[in-house]
C-alpha positions in Angstrom: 17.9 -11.2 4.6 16.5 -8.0 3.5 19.5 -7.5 1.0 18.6 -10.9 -0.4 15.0 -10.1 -0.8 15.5 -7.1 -2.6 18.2 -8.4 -5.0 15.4 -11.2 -5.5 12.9 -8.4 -6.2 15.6 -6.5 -8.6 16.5 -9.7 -10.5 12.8 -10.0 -11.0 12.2 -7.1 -12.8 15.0 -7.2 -14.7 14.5 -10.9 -16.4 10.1 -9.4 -16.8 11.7 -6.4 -18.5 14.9 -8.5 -20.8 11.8 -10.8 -22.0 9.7 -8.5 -23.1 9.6 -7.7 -26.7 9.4 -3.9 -28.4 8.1 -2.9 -31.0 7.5 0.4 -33.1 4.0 0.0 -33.2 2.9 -0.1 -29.8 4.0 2.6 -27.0 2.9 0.8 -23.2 4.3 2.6 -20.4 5.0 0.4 -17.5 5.5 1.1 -13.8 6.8 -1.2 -10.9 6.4 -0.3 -7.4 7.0 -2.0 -4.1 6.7 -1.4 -0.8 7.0 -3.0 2.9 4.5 -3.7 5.3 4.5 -2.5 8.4 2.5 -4.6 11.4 1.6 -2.5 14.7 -1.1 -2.2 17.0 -3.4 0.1 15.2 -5.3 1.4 18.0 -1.9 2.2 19.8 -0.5 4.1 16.4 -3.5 6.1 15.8 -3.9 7.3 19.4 -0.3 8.5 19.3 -0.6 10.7 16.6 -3.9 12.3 17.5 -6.5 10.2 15.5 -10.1 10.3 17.1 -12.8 7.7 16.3 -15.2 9.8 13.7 -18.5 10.4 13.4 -18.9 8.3 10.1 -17.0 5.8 9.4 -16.3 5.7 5.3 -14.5 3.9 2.6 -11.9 5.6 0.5 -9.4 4.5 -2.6 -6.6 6.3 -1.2 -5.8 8.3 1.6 -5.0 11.7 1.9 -5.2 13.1 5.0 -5.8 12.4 9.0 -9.0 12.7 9.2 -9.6 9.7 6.1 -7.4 7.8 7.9 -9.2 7.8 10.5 -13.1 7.0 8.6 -11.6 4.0 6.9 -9.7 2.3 9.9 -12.7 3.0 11.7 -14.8 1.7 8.9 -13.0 -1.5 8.2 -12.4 -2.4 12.2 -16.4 -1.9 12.1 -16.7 -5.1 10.1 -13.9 -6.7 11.9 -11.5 -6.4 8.7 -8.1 -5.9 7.7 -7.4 -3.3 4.9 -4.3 -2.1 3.1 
């Protein structure tokens, strides 16, 4: 099933990229990414790799470290929400 979802993925990209249309006058630089989710118990993950609840829970863009990982799960499970 996997195999089948990423050739669906792959196909994809390559009919977006056979349509588009060049040109010397413009220069766009493109990117695809993907990724797969992963669903666990959060609470369960974060205590097995040493996260503690912190003292101020805090949005951030990205993450870069342990200790934002730990402000922004603590800030979104605050408010009840799910955040990616």
């Amino acid at each position: 099933m996997e195999t089948e979802r990423m050739t669906a993925v792959l196909n994809g990209l390559l009919k977006a990229e056979q349509e588009a249309e060049l040109t010397n006058q413009l220069r766009v630089a493109v990117g695809f990414g993907s990724c797969m989710d992963m669903i666990g118990p959060g609470l369960e993950i974060l205590t097995d790799i040493g996260a503690v609840p912190p003292d101020k829970p805090k949005h951030y863009d990205s993450l870069h470290d342990l200790d934002e990982l730990q402000q922004i799960f603590a800030y979104f499970f605050q408010h009840g929400a799910a955040a990616e």
